[in-house]
PQR file with spaces between the fields and no chain letter, atoms N, CA, C, O and H, PARSE charges and radii, in Angstrom:
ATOM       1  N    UNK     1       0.848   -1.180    0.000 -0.4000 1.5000
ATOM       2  CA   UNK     1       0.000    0.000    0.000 -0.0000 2.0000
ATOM       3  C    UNK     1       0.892    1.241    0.000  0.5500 1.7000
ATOM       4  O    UNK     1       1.983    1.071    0.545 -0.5500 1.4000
ATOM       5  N    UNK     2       0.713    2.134   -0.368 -0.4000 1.5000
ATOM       6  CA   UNK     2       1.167    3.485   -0.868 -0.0000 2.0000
ATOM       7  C    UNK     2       0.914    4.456    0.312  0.5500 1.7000
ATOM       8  O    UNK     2      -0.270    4.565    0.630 -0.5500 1.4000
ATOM       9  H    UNK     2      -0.173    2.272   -0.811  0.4000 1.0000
ATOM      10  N    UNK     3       1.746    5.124    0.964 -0.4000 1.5000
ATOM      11  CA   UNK     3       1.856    6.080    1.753 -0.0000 2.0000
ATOM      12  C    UNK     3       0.986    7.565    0.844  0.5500 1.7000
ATOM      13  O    UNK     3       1.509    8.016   -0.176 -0.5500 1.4000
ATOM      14  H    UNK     3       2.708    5.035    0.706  0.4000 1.0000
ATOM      15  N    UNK     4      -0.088    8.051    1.292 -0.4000 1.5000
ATOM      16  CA   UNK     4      -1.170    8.535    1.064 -0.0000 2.0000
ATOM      17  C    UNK     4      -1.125    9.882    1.904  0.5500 1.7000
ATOM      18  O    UNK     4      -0.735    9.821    3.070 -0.5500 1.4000
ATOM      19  H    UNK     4      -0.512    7.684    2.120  0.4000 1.0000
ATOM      20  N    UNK     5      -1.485   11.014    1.389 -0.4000 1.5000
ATOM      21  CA   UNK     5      -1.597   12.170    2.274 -0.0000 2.0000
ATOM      22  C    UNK     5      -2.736   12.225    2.984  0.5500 1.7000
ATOM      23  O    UNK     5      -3.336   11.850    1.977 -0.5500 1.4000
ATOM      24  H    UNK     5      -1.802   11.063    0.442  0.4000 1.0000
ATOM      25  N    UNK     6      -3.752   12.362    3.920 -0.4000 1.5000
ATOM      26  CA   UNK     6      -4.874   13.468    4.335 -0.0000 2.0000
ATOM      27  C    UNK     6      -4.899   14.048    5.373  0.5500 1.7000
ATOM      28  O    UNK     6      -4.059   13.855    6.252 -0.5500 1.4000
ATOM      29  H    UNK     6      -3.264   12.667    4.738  0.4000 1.0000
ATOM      30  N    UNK     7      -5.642   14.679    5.449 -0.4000 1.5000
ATOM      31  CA   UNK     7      -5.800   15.861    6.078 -0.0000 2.0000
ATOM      32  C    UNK     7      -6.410   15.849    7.613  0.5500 1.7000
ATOM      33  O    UNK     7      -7.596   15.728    7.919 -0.5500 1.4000
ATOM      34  H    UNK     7      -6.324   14.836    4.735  0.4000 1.0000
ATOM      35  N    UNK     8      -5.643   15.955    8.209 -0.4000 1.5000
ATOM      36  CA   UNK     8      -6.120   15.779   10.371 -0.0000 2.0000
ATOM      37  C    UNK     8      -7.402   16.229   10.708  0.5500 1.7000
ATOM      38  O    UNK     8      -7.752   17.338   10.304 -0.5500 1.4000
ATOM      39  H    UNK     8      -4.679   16.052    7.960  0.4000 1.0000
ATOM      40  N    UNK     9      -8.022   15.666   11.265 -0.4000 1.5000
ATOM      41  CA   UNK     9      -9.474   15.808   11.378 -0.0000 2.0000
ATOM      42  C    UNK     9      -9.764   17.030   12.725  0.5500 1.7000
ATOM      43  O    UNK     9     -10.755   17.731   12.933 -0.5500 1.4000
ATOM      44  H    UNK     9      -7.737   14.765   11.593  0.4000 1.0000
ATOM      45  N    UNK    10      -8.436   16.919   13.495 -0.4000 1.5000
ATOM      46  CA   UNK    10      -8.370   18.058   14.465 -0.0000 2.0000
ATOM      47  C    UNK    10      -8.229   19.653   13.773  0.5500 1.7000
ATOM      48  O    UNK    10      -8.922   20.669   13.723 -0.5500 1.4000
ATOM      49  H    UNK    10      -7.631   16.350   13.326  0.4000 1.0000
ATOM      50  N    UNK    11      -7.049   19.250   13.339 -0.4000 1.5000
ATOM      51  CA   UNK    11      -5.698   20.567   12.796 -0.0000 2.0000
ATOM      52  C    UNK    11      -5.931   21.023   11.656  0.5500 1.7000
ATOM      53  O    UNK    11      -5.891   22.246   11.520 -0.5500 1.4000
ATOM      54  H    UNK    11      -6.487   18.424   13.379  0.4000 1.0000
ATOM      55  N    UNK    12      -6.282   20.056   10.351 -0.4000 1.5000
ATOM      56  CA   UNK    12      -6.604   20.485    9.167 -0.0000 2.0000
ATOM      57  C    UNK    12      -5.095   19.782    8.515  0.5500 1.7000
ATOM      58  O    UNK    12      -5.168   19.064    7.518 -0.5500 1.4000
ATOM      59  H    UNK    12      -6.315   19.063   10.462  0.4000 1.0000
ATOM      60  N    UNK    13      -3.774   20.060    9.167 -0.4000 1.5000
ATOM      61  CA   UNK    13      -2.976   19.835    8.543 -0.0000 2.0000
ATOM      62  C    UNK    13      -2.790   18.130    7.988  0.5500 1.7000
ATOM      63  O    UNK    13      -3.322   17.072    8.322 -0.5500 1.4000
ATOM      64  H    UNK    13      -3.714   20.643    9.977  0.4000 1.0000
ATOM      65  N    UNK    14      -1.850   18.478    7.077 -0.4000 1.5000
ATOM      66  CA   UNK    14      -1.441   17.165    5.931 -0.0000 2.0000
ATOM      67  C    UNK    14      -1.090   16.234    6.877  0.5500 1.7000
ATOM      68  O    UNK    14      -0.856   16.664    8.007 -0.5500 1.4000
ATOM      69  H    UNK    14      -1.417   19.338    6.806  0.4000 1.0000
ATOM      70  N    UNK    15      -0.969   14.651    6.599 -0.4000 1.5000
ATOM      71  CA   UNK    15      -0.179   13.736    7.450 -0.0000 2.0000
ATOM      72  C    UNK    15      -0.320   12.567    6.497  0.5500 1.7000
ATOM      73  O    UNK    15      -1.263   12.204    5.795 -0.5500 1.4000
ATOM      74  H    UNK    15      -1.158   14.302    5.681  0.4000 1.0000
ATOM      75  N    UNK    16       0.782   12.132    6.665 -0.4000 1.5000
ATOM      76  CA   UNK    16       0.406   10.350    5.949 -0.0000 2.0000
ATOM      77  C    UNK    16       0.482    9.282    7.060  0.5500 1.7000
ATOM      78  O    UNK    16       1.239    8.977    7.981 -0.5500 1.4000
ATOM      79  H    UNK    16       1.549   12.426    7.236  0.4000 1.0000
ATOM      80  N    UNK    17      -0.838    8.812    6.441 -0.4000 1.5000
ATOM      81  CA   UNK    17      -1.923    7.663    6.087 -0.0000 2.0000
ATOM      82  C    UNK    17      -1.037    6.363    6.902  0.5500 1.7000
ATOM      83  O    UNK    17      -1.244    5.962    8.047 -0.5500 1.4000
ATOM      84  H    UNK    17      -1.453    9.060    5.693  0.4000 1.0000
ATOM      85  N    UNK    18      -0.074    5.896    5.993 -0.4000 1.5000
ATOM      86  CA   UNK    18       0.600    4.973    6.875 -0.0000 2.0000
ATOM      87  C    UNK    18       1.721    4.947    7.530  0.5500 1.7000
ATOM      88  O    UNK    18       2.464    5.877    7.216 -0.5500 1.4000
ATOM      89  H    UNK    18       0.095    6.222    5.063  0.4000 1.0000
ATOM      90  N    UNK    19       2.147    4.210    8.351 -0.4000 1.5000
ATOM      91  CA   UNK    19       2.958    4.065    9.576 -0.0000 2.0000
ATOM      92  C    UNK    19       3.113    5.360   10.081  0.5500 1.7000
ATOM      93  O    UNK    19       4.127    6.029    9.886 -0.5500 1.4000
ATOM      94  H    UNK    19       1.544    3.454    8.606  0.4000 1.0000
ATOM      95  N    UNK    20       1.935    5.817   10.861 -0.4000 1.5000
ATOM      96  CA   UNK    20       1.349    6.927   11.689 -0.0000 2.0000
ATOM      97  C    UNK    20       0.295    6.150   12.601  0.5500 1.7000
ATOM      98  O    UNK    20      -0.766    5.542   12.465 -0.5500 1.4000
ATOM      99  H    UNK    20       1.111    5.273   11.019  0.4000 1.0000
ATOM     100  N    UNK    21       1.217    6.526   13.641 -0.4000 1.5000
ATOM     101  CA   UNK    21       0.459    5.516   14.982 -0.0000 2.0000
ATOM     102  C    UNK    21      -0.713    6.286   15.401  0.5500 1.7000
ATOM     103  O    UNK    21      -1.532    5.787   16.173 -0.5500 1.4000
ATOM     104  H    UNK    21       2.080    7.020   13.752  0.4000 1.0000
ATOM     105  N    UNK    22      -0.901    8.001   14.733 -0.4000 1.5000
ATOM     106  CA   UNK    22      -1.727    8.504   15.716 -0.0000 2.0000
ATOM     107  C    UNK    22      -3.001    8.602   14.457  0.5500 1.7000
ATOM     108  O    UNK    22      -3.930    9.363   14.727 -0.5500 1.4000
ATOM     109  H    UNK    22      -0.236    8.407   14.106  0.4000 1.0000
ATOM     110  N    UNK    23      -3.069    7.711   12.846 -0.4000 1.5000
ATOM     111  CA   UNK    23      -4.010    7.978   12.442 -0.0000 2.0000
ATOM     112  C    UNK    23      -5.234    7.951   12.820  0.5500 1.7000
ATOM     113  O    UNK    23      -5.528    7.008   13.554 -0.5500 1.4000
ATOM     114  H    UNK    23      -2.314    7.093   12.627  0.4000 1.0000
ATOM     115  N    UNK    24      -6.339    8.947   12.462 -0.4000 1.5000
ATOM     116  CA   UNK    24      -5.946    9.490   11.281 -0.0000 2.0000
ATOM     117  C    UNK    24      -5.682   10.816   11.775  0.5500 1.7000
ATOM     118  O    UNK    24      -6.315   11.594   11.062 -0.5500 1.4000
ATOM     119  H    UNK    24      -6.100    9.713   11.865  0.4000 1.0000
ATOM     120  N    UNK    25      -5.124   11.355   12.548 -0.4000 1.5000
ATOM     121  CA   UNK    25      -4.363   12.332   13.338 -0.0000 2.0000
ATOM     122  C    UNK    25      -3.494   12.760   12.977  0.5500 1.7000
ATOM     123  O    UNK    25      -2.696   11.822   12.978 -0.5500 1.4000
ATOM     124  H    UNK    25      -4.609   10.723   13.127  0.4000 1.0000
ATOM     125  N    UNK    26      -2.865   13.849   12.520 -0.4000 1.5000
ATOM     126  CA   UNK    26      -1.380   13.937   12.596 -0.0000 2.0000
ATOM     127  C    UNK    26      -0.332   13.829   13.608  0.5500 1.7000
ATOM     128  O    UNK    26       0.835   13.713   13.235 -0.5500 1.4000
ATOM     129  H    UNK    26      -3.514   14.610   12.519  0.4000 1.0000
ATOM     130  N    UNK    27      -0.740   13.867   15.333 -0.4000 1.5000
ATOM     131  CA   UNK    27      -0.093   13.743   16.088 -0.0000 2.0000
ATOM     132  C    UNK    27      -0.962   13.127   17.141  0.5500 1.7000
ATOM     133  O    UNK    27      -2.169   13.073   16.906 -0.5500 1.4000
ATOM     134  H    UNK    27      -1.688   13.961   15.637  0.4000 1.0000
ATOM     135  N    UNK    28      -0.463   12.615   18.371 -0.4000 1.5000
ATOM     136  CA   UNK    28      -0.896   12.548   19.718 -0.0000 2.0000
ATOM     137  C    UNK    28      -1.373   13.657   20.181  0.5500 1.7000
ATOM     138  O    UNK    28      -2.568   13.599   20.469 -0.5500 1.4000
ATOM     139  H    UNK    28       0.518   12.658   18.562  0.4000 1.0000
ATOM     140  N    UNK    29      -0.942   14.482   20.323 -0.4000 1.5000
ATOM     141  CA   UNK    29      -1.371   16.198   20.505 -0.0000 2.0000
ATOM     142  C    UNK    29      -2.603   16.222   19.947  0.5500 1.7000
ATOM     143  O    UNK    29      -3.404   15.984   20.851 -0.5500 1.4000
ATOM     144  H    UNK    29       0.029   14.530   20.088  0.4000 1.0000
ATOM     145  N    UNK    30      -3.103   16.371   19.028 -0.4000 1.5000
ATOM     146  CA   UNK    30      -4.120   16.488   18.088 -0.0000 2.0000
ATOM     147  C    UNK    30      -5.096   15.242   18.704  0.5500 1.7000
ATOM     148  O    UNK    30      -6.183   15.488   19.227 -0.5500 1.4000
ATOM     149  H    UNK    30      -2.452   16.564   18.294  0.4000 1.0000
ATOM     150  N    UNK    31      -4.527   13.807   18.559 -0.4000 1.5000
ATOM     151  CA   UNK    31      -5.849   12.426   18.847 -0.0000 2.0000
ATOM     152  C    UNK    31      -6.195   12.958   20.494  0.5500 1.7000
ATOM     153  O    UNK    31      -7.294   12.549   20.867 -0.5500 1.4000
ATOM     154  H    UNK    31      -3.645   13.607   18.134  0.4000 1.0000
ATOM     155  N    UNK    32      -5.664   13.552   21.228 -0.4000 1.5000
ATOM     156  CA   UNK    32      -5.648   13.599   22.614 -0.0000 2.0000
ATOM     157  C    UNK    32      -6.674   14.528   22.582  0.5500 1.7000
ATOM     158  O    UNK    32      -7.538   14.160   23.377 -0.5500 1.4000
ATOM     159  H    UNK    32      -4.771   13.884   20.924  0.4000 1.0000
ATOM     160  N    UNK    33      -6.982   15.569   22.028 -0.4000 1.5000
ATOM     161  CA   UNK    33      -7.421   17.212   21.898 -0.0000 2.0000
ATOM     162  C    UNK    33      -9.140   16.405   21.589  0.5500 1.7000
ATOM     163  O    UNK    33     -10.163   16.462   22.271 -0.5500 1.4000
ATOM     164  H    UNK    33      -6.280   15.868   21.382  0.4000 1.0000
ATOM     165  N    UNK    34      -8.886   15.774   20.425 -0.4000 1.5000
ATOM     166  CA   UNK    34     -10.473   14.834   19.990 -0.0000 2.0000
ATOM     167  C    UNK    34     -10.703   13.975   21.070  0.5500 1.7000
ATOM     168  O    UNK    34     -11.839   13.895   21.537 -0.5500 1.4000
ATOM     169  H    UNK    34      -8.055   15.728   19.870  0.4000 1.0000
ATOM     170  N    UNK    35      -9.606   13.199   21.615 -0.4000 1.5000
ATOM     171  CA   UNK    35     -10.310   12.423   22.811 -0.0000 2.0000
ATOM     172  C    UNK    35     -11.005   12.825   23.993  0.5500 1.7000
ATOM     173  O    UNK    35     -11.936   12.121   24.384 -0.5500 1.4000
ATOM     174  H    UNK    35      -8.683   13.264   21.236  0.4000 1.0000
ATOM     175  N    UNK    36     -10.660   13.941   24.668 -0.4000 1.5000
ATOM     176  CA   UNK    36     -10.959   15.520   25.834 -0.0000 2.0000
ATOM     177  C    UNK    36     -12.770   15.867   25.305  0.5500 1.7000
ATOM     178  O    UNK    36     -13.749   15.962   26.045 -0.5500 1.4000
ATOM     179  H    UNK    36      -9.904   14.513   24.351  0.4000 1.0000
ATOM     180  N    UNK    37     -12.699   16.014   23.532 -0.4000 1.5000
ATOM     181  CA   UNK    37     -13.933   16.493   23.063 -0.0000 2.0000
ATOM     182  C    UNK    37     -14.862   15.698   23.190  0.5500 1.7000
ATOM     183  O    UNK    37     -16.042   16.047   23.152 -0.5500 1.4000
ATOM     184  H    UNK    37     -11.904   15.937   22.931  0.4000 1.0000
ATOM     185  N    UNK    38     -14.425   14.386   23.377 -0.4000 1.5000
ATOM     186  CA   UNK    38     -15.453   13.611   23.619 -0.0000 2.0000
ATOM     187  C    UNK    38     -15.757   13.585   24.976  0.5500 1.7000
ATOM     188  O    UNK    38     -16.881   13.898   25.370 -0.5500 1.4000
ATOM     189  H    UNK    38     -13.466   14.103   23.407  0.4000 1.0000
ATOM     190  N    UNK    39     -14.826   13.227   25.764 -0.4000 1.5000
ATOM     191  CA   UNK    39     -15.046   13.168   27.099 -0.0000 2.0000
ATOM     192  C    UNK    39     -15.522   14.115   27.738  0.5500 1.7000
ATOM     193  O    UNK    39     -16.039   13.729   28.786 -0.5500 1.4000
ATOM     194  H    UNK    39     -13.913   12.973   25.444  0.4000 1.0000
ATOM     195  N    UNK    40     -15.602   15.655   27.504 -0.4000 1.5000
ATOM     196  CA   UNK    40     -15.932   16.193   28.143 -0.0000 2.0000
ATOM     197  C    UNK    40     -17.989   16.973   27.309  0.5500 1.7000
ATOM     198  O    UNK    40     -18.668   17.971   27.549 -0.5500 1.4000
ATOM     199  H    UNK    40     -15.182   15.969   26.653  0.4000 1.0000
ATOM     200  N    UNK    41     -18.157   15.638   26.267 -0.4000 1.5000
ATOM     201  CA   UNK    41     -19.647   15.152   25.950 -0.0000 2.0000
ATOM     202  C    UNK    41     -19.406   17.303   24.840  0.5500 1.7000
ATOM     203  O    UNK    41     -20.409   17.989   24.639 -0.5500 1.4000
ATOM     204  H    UNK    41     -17.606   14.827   26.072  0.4000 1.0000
ATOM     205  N    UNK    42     -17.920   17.805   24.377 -0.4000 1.5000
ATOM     206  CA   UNK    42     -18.418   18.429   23.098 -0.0000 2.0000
ATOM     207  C    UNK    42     -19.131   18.060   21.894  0.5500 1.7000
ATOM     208  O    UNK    42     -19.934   18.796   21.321 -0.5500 1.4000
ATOM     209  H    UNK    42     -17.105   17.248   24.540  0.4000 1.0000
ATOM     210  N    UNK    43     -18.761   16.720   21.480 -0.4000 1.5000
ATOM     211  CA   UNK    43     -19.258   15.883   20.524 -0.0000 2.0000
ATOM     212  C    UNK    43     -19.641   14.887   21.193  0.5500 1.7000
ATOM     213  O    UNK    43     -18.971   14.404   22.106 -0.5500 1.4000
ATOM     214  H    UNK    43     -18.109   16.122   21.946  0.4000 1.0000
ATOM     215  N    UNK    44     -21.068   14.341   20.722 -0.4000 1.5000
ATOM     216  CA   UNK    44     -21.865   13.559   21.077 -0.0000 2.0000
ATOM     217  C    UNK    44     -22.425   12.763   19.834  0.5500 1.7000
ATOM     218  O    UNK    44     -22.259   13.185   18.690 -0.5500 1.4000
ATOM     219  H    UNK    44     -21.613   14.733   19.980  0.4000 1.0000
ATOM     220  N    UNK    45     -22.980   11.795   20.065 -0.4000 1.5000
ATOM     221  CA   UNK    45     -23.604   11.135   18.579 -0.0000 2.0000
ATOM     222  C    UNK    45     -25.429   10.749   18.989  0.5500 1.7000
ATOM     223  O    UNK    45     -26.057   10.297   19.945 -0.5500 1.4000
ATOM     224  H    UNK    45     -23.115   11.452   20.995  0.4000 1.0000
ATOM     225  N    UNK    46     -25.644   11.135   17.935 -0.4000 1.5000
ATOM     226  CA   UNK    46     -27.230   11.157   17.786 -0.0000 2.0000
ATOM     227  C    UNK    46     -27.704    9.672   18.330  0.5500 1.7000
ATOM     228  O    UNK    46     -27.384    8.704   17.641 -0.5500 1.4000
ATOM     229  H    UNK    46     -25.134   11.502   17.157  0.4000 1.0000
ATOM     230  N    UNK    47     -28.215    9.528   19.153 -0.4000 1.5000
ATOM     231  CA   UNK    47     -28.402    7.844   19.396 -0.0000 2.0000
ATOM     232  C    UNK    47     -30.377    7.304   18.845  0.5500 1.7000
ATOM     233  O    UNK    47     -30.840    6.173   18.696 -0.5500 1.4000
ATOM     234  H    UNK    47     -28.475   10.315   19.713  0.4000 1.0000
ATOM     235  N    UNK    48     -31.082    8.729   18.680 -0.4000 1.5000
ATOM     236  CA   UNK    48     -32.745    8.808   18.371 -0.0000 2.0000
ATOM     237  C    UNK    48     -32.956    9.013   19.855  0.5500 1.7000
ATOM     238  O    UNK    48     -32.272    9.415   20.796 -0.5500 1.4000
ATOM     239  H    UNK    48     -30.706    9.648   18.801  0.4000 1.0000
ATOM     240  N    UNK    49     -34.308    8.526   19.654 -0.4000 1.5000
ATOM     241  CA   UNK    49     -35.233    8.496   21.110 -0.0000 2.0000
ATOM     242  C    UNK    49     -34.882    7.171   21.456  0.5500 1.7000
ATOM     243  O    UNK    49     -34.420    6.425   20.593 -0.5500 1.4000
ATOM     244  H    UNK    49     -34.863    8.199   18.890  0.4000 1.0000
ATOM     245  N    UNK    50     -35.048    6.795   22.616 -0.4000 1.5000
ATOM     246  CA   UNK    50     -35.265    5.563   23.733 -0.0000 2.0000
ATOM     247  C    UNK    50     -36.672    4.873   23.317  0.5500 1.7000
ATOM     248  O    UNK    50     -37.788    5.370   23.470 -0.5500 1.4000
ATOM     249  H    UNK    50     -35.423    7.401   23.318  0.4000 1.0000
ATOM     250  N    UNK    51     -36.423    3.871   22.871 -0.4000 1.5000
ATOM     251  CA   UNK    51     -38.048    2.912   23.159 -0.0000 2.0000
ATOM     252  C    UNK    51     -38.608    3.256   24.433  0.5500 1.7000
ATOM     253  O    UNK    51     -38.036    3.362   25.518 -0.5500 1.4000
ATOM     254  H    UNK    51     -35.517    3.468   22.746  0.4000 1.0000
ATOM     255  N    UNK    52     -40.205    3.465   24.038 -0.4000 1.5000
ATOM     256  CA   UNK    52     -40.761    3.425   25.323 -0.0000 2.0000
ATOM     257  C    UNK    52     -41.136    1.975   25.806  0.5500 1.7000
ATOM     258  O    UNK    52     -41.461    1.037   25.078 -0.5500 1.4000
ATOM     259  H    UNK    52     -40.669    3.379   23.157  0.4000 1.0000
ATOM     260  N    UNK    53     -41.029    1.975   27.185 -0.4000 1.5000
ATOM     261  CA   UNK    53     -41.628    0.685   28.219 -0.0000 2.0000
ATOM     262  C    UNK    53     -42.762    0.606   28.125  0.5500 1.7000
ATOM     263  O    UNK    53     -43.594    1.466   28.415 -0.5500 1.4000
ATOM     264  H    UNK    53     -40.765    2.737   27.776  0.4000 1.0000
ATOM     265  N    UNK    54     -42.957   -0.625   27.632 -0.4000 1.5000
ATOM     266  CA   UNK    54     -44.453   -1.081   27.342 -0.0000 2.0000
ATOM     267  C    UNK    54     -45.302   -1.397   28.855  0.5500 1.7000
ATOM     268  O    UNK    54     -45.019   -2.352   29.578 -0.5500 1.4000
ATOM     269  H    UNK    54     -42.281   -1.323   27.397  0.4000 1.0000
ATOM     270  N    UNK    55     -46.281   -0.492   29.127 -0.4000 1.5000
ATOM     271  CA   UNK    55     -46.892   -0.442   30.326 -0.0000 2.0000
ATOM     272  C    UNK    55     -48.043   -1.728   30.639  0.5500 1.7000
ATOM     273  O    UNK    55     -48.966   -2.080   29.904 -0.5500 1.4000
ATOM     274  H    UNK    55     -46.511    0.283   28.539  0.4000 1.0000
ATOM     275  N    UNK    56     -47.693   -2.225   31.828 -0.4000 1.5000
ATOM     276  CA   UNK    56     -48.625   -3.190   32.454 -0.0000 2.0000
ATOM     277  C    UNK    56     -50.000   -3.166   32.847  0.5500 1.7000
ATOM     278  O    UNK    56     -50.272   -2.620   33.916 -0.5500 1.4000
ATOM     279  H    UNK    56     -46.944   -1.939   32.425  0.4000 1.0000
ATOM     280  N    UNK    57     -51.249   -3.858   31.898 -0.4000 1.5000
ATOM     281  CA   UNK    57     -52.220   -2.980   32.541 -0.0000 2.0000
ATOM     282  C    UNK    57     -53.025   -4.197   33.489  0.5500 1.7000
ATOM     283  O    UNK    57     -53.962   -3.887   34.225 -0.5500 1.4000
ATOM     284  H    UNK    57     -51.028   -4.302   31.029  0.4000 1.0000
């Protein structure tokens, strides 16, 4: 496979694709910065509504 440019999903900047431990990141710095965004619930993912509990009558 071919060492490939794109573009850091944090930073914007260039990085290649393979043997880059922090893809698709350009750095640890950067995967760490997205990991914080999650954890601290900036980005969240749409999960819908909750089924409702079917009530006992």
């Amino acid at each position: 496979m071919n060492n490939f440019e794109i573009n850091c999903p944090q930073c914007g900047k260039k990085t290649i694709w393979n043997e880059n431990p922090s893809r698709p990141f350009c750095s640890e710095r950067c995967r760490m910065i997205d990991l914080g965004c999650w954890a601290s619930e900036e980005y969240s993912v749409d999960g819908g509504r909750a089924p409702q509990a079917e009530q006992d009558s």
